[in-house]
C-alpha positions in Angstrom: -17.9 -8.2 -18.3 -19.0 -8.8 -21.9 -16.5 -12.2 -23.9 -14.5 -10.7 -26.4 -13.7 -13.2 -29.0 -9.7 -13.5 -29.1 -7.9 -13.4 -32.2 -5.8 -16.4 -31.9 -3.5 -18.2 -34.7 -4.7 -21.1 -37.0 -2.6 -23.5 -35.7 -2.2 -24.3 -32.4 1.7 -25.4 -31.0 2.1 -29.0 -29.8 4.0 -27.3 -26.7 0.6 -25.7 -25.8 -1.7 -28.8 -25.8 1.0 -29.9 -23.5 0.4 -26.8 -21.1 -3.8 -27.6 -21.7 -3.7 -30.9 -20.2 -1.6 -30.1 -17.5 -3.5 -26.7 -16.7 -6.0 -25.3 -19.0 -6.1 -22.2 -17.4 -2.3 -21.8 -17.9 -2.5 -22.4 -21.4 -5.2 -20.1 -21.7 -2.6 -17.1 -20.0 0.2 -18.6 -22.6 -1.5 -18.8 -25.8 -4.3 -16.3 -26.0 -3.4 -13.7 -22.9 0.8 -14.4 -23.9 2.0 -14.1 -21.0 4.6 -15.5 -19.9 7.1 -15.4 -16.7 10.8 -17.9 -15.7 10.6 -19.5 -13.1 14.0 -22.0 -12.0 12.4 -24.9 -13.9 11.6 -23.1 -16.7 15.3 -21.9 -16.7 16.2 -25.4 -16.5 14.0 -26.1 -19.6 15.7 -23.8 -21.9 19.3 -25.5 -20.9 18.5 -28.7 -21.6 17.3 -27.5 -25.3 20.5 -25.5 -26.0 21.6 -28.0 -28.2 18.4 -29.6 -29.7 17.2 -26.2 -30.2 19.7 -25.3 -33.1 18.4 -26.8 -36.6 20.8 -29.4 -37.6 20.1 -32.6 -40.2 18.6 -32.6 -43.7 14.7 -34.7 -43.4 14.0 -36.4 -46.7 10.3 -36.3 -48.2 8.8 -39.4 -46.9 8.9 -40.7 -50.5 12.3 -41.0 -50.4 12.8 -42.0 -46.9 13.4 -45.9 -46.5 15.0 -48.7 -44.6 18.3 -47.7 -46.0 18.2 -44.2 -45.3 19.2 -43.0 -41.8 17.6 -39.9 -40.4 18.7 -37.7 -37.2 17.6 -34.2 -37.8 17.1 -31.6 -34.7 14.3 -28.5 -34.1 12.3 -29.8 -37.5 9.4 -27.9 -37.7 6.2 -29.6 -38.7 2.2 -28.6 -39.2 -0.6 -29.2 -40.6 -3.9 -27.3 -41.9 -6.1 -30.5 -41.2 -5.3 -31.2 -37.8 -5.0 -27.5 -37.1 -1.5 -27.4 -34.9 2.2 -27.3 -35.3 5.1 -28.4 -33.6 9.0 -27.9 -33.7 10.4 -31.6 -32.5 13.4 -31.7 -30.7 15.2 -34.4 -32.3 14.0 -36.6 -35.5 15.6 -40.5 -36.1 14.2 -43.3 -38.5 14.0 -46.8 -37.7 13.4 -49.4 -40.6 11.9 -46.2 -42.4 9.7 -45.5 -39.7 10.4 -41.8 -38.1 10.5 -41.4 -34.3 10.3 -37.6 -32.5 12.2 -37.9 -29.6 11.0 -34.9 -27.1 13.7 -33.9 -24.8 12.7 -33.2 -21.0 14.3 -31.9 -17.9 14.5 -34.5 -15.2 13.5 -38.0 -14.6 11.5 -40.2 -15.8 8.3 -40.0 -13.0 7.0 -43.8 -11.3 3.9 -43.8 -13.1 3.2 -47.1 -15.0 2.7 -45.1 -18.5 7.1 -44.1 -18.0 5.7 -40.6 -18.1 3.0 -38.2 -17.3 -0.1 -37.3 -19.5 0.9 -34.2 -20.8 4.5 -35.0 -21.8 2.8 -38.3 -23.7 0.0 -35.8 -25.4 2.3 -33.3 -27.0 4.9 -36.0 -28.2 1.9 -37.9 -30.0 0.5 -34.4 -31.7 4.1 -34.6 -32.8 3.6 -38.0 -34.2 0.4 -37.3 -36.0 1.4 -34.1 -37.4 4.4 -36.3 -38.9 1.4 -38.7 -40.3 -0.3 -35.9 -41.8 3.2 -35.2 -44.1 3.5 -38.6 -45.5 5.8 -40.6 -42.5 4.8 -43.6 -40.9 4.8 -43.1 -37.4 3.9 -45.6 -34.7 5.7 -44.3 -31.7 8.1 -41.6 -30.0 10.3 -41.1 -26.9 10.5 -39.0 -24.3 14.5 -38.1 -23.3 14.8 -37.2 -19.6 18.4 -34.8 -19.4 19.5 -35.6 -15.7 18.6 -39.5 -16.0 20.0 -39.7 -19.4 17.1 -42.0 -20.1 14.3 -42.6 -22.9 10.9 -43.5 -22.5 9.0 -45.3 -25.1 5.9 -44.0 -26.0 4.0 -45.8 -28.4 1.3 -44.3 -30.4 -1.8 -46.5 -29.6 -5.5 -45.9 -30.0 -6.5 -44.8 -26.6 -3.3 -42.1 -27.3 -4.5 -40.8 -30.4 -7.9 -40.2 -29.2 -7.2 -38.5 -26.5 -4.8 -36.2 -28.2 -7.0 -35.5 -30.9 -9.9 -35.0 -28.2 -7.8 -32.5 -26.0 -6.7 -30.9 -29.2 -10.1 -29.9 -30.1 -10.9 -28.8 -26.4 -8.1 -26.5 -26.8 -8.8 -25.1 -29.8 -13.0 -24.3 -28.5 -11.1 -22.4 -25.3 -9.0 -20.5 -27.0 -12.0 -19.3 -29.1 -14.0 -19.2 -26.1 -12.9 -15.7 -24.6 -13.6 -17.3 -20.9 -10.1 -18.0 -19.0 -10.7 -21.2 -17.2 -11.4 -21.1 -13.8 -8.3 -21.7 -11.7 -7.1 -24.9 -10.0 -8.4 -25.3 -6.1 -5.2 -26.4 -3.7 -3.6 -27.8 -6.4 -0.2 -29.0 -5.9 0.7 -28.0 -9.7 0.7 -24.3 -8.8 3.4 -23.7 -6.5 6.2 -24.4 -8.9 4.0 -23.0 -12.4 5.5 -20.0 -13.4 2.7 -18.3 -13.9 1.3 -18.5 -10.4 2.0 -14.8 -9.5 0.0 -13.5 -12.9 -3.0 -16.5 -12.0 -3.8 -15.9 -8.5 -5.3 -19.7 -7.9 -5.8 -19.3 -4.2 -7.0 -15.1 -4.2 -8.9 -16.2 -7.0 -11.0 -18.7 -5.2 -11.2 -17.5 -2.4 -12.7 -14.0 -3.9 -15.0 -16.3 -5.8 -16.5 -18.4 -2.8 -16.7 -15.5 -0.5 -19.3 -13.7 -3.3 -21.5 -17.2 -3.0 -25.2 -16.2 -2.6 -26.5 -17.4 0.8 -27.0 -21.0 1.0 -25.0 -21.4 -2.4 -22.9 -24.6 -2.1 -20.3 -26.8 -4.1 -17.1 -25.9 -5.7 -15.7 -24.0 -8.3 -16.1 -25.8 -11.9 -12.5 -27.1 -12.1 -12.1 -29.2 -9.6 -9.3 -31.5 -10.0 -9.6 -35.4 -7.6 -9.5 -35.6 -4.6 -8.9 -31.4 -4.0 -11.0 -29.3 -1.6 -11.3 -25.6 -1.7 -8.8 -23.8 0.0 -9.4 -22.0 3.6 -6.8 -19.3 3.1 -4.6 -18.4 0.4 -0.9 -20.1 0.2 2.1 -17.5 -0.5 2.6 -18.6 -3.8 4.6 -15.4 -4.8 7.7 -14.2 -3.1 7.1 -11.9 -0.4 9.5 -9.6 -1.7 11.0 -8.1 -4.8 14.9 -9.2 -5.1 15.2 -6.2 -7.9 15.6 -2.8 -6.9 14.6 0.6 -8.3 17.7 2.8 -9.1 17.1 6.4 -8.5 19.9 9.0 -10.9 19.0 12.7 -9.8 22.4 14.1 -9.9 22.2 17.4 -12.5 24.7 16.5 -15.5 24.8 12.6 -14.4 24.8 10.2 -17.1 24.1 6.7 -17.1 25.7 4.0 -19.6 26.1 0.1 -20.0 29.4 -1.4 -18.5 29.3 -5.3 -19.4 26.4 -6.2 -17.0 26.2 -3.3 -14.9 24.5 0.4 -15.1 27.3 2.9 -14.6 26.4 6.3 -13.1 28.9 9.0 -14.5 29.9 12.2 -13.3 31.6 14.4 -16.0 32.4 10.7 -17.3 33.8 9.9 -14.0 32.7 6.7 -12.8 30.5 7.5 -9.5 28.4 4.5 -8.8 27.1 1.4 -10.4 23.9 -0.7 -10.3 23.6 -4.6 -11.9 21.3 -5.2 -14.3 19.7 -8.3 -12.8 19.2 -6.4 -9.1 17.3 -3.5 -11.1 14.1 -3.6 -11.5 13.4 0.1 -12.7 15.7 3.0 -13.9 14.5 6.8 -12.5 16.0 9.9 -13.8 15.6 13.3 -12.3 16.1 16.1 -14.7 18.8 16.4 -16.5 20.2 13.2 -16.9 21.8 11.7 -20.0 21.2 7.4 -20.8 23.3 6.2 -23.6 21.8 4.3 -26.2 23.6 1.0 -25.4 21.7 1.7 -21.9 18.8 2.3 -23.4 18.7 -1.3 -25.6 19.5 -3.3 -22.8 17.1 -1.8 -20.4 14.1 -2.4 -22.7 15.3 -5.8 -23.8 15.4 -6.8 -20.3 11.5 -5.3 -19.5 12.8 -2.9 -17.3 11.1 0.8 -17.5 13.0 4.0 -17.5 11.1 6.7 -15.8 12.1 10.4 -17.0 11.0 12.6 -13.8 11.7 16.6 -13.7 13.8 17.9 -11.3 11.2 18.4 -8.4 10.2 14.3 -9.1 6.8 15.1 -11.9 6.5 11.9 -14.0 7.1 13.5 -18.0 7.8 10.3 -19.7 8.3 6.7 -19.4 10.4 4.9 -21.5 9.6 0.5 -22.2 10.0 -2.6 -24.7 7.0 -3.1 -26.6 3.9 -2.9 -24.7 2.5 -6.1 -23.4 0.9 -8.5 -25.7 -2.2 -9.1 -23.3 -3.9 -7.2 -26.1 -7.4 -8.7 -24.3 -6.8 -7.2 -21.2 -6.6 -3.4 -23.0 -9.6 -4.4 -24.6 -11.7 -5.4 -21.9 -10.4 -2.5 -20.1 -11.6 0.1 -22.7 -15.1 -1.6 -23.1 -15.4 -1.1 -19.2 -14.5 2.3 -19.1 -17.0 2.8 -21.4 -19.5 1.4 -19.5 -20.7 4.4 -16.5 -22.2 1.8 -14.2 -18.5 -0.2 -14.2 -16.8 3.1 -13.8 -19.3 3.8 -10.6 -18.7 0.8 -9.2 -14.5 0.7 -9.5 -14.7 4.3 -8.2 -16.7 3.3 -5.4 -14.2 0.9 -4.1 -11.1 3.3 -4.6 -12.5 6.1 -2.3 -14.0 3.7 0.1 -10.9 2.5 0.7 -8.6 5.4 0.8 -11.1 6.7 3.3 -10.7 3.4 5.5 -7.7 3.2 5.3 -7.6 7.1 6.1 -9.4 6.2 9.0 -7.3 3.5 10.3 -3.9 6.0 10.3 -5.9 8.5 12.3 -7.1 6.4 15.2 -3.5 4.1 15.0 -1.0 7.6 15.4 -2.7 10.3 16.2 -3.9 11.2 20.1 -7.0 13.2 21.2 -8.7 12.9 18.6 -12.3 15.1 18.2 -15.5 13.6 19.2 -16.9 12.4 16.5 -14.1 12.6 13.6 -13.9 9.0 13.1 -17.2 8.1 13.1 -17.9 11.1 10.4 -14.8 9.4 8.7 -16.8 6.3 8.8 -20.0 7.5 7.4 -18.4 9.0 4.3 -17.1 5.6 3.9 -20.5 4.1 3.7 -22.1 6.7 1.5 -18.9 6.5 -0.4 -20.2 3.2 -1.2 -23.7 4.1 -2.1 -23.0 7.1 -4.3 -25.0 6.8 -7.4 -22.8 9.3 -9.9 -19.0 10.1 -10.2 -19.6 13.9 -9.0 -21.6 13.3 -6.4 -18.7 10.7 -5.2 -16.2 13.3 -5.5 -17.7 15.6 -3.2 -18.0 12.6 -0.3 -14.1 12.2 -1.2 -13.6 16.0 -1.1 -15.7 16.1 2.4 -13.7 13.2 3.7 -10.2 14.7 2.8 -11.1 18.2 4.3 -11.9 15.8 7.9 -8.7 13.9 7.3 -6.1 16.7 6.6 -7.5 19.4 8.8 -6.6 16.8 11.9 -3.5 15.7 9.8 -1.0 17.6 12.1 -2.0 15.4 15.1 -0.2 12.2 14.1 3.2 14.5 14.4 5.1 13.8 17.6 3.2 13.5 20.6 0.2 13.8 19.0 -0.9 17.6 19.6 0.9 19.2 16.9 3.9 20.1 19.3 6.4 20.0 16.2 9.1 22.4 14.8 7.5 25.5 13.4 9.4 23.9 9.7 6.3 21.4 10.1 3.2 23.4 10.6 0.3 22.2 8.8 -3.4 23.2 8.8 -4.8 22.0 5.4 -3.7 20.1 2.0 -2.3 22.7 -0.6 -0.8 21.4 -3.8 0.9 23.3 -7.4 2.8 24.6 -5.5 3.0 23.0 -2.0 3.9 26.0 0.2 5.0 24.2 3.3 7.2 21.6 3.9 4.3 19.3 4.8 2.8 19.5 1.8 6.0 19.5 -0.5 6.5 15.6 1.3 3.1 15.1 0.5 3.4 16.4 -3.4 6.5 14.6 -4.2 5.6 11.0 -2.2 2.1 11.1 -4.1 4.2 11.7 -7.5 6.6 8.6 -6.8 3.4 6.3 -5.3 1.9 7.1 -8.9 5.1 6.3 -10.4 5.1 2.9 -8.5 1.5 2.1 -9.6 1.6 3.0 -13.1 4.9 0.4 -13.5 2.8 -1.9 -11.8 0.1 -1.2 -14.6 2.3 -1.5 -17.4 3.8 -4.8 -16.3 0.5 -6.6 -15.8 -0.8 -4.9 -19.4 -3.1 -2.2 -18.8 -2.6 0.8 -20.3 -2.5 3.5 -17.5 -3.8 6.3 -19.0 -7.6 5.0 -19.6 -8.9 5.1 -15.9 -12.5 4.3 -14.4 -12.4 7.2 -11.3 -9.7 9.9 -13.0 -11.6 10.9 -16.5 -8.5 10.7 -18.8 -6.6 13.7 -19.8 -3.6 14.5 -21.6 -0.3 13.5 -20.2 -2.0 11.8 -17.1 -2.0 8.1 -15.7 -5.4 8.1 -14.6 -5.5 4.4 -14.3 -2.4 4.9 -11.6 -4.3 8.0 -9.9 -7.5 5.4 -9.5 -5.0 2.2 -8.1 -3.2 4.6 -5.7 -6.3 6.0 -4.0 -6.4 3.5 -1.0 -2.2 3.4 -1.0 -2.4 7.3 -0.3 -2.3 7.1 3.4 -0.9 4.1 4.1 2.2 4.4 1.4 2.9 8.2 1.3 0.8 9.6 4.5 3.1 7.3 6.5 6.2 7.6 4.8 5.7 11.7 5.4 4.4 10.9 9.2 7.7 9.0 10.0 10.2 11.7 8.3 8.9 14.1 10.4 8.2 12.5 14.1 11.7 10.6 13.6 13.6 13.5 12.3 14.9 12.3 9.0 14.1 15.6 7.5 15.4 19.2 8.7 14.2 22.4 7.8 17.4 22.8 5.5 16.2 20.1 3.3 13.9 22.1 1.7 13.8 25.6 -0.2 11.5 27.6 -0.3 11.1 30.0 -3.5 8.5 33.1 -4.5 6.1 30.9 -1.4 6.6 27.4 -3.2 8.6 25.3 -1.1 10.6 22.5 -2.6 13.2 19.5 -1.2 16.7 19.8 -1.8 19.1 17.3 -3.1 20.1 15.6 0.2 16.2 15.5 1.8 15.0 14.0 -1.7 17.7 11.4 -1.2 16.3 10.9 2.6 12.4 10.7 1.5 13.2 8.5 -1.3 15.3 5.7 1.1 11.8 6.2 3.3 9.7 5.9 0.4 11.8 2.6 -0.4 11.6 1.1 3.0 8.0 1.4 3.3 7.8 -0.1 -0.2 9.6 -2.9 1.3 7.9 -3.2 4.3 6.1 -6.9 4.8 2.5 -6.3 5.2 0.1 -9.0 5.9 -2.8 -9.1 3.1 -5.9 -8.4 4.9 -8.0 -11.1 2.4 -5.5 -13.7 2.3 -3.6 -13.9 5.0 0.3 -13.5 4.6 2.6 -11.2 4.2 4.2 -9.7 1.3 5.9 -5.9 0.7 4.3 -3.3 -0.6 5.8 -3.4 -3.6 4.1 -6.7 -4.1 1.1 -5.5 -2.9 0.5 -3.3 -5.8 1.0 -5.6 -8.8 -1.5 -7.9 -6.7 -4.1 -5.3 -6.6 -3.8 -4.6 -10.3 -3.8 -8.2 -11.2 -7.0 -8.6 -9.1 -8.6 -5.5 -11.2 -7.6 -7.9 -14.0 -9.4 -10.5 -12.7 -12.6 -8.3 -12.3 -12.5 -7.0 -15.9 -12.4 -10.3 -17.4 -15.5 -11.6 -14.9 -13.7 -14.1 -12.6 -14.8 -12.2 -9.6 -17.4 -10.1 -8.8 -15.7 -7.1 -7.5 -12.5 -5.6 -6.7 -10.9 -5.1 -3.2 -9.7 -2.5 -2.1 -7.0 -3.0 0.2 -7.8 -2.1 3.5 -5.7 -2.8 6.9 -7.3 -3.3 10.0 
């Protein structure tokens, strides 16, 4: 992909040449990408600030300041044009009319002979020469450690200032740069960064190595002592969501805010509740009413509200702000422009929905035809040799006619033998006029759903795809992302209803030959829908296992990674 020269600020915060020297591809996610995720310690953080963080204390010029005059002023903000940054200091105090920033920390001091590490001593001298530039003299600071209850000097020496002013300008040429820093290799730094879910160290690398030339060697450029390359990627993201999606399809429901819980109404009769910190999306079927106070807190909190009609088609999503990534978009839209980087996305979505097709076949269904999954196999191959978008669509099209005409055999005992309720012979769609195919309709509608919040939380936009041309009111960038989820998300999900008999033929309705669930079988396909989502699925690239759910926003963060030029391509995800 092409840099794009970021559009950064002037002045550059003290707190972000801390984040530099301690990672500079994590300051590079902060300041320019702005992203930004808690974590416990950052938690911690913003608790041991409550106080200093409230501006308290008058700070004379430094004219006026002098022996006599005693100084203890909290969250002063400070800059300066020449040295290009800015700062807010915790806590100001004067000594012999000398000022000192005192920098307040979470935890204790560590056993290093310095009293504290580099970064923590960088950002509190920028802190000190940014009080210079106004007129104070300045010769040291401390660092305040909240569960010791103890103060490190730092003084302000020449090898200090140097280095500071060196890192400052290092910063400053990254920002500018448009190049994210490569990532750390086995560092011990990323478990407990906040960030390590959006950065991907480990998939990162390991995507990187494994597109090495033959007979390439050495590591990647950031390297810190004493590291090697890692073998296999460490779980540095929890395997599972703790938030859950909330699902409202009762006709006439409302939903409002009750102190810190969601509260479902029926006819303003209290039916059900849902906290705020367990949800992690709000879904409304139909006619359902949210109040405004809902509303506000919902979208202060990042969570989307998904308005879905009554038979479960996405018609509008409601958010906060869209995500500052503002790169991201914009190297998304150059790509899209770009045919040959459309070609070669689309040829990795089809390849691997046909795969992973493929795999679901010769796992659950039993007498197969001679030959089906080897014809399976081919259209995977020239699937990933296709030369133009149509012609790709007609290997998809060829490979879907294989797949669904032998679809019926992964029902129970694998010949078809099923209730007459579940007779299927081919994929039909707007509407479906089976039962089959009404599972089908409505999984692949919630799967898109899923993908496009994934989207939106890692700041794409979803409606400007590389495979799906765009089109008004549709989330092509979803309908691309969900291709090799098809059959392992919804396929599966419908596979399981059927052969375990979680759905009856009195869950669905069937009207003028469109057939459609009812109330009670939506509520059954949607618990499926969520336990496969939740399911633990080991990550065929890196090794351990994670839902889903988390699957998804690791596949779009991956895409991310493609689009700015970390890695060469993107995976599809593909079982084995």
């Amino acid at each position: 992909m092409s840099n794009m020269t970021p559009d950064v600020p002037d002045q550059l915060p003290a707190r972000m040449l801390n984040e530099f020297t301690y990672c500079p591809r994590l300051f590079y996610l902060e300041y320019v990408q702005r992203e930004w995720a808690h974590s416990v310690d950052t938690l911690d953080g913003r608790f041991v600030h409550r106080r200093v963080d409230r501006e308290e204390g008058r700070v004379p010029a430094a004219e006026d300041l002098s022996g006599q005059v005693r100084l203890h002023s909290r969250s002063v903000l400070v800059g300066s044009d020449a040295l290009g940054a800015t700062a807010r200091i915790d806590l100001i105090e004067t000594d012999e009319g000398r000022v000192i920033p005192v920098d307040y920390k979470r935890g204790k001091p560590p056993d290093v002979r310095e009293g504290a590490w580099e970064p923590e001593r960088v950002q509190l001298c920028l802190q000190g020469l940014l009080l210079r530039e106004n007129g104070y003299e300045c010769e040291e600071g401390a660092l305040y450690f909240a569960e010791a209850q103890e103060r490190v000097r730092v003084p302000f020496n020449e090898e200090l200032v140097g280095r500071t002013l060196a890192l400052l300008t290092e910063a400053k040429r990254v920002a500018q740069s448009g190049e994210i820093p490569p990532p750390l290799v086995n560092s011990p730094k990323c478990p407990r960064c906040s960030l390590v879910g959006i950065c991907l160290p480990d998939e990162t690398n390991i995507l990187r190595a494994s597109a090495k030339p033959p007979g390439a060697t050495g590591q990647p450029a950031h390297v810190e002592s004493g590291e090697r390359a890692a073998v296999a990627a460490r779980r540095l993201i929890p395997a599972r969501d703790d938030q859950l999606a909330v699902y409202v399809q009762g006709q006439g429901f409302s939903v409002g805010l009750k102190g810190e819980t969601l509260e479902i109404r029926d006819c303003g009769k209290a039916v059900n509740e849902a906290r705020l910190l367990d949800t992690s999306q709000l879904n409304l079927f139909g006619n359902v009413q949210l109040s405004a106070q809902a509303l506000r807190e919902l979208a202060a909190r990042e969570i989307p509200i998904l308005h879905l009609s009554y038979g479960g088609w996405l018609t509008a999503v409601t958010t906060s702000p869209p995500h500052k990534n503002i790169e991201l978009r914009r190297r998304q839209f150059a790509a899209a422009a770009d045919p040959a980087v459309c070609l070669r996305l689309a040829r990795s979505f089809v390849s691997g929905k046909i795969r992973n097709a493929r795999t679901l076949l010769r796992r659950n269904a039993r007498r197969l035809p001679d030959g089906l999954l080897y014809r399976l196999a081919f259209w995977r191959k020239r699937a990933e040799r296709e030369n133009s978008l149509e012609s790709l669509l007609g290997v998809e099209g060829t490979a879907a006619r294989d797949y669904f005409s032998h679809f019926a055999l992964m029902f129970k005992n694998g010949e078809g033998a099923r209730p007459t309720a579940f007779d299927f012979s081919t994929r039909n769609r707007r509407p479906p006029r089976d039962p089959v195919n009404a599972l089908l309709s409505f999984l692949y509608s919630m799967l898109a759903k899923e993908m496009l919040v994934a989207l939106i939380g890692v700041g794409f936009d979803p409606y400007q795809g590389f495979y799906h041309q765009p089109r008004y009111g549709r989330p092509a960038l979803a309908l691309d992302l969900m291709e090799e989820f098809r059959p392992l998300v919804a396929d599966s999900v419908v596979i399981g209803l059927v052969n375990n008999g979680e759905v009856r033929q009195s869950d669905f309705i069937e009207r003028a030959g469109s057939v459609a669930l009812t109330d009670g079988g939506r509520r059954r396909v949607l618990e499926a829908f969520e336990r496969r989502l939740d399911t633990l699925v080991t990550h065929p690239r890196f090794g351990y296992q994670i839902s889903y759910r988390r699957v998804f926003e690791v596949q779009a963060r991956l895409l991310a990674r493609f689009l700015s030029g970390e890695i060469s391509d993107y995976p599809a995800f593909c079982t084995r």
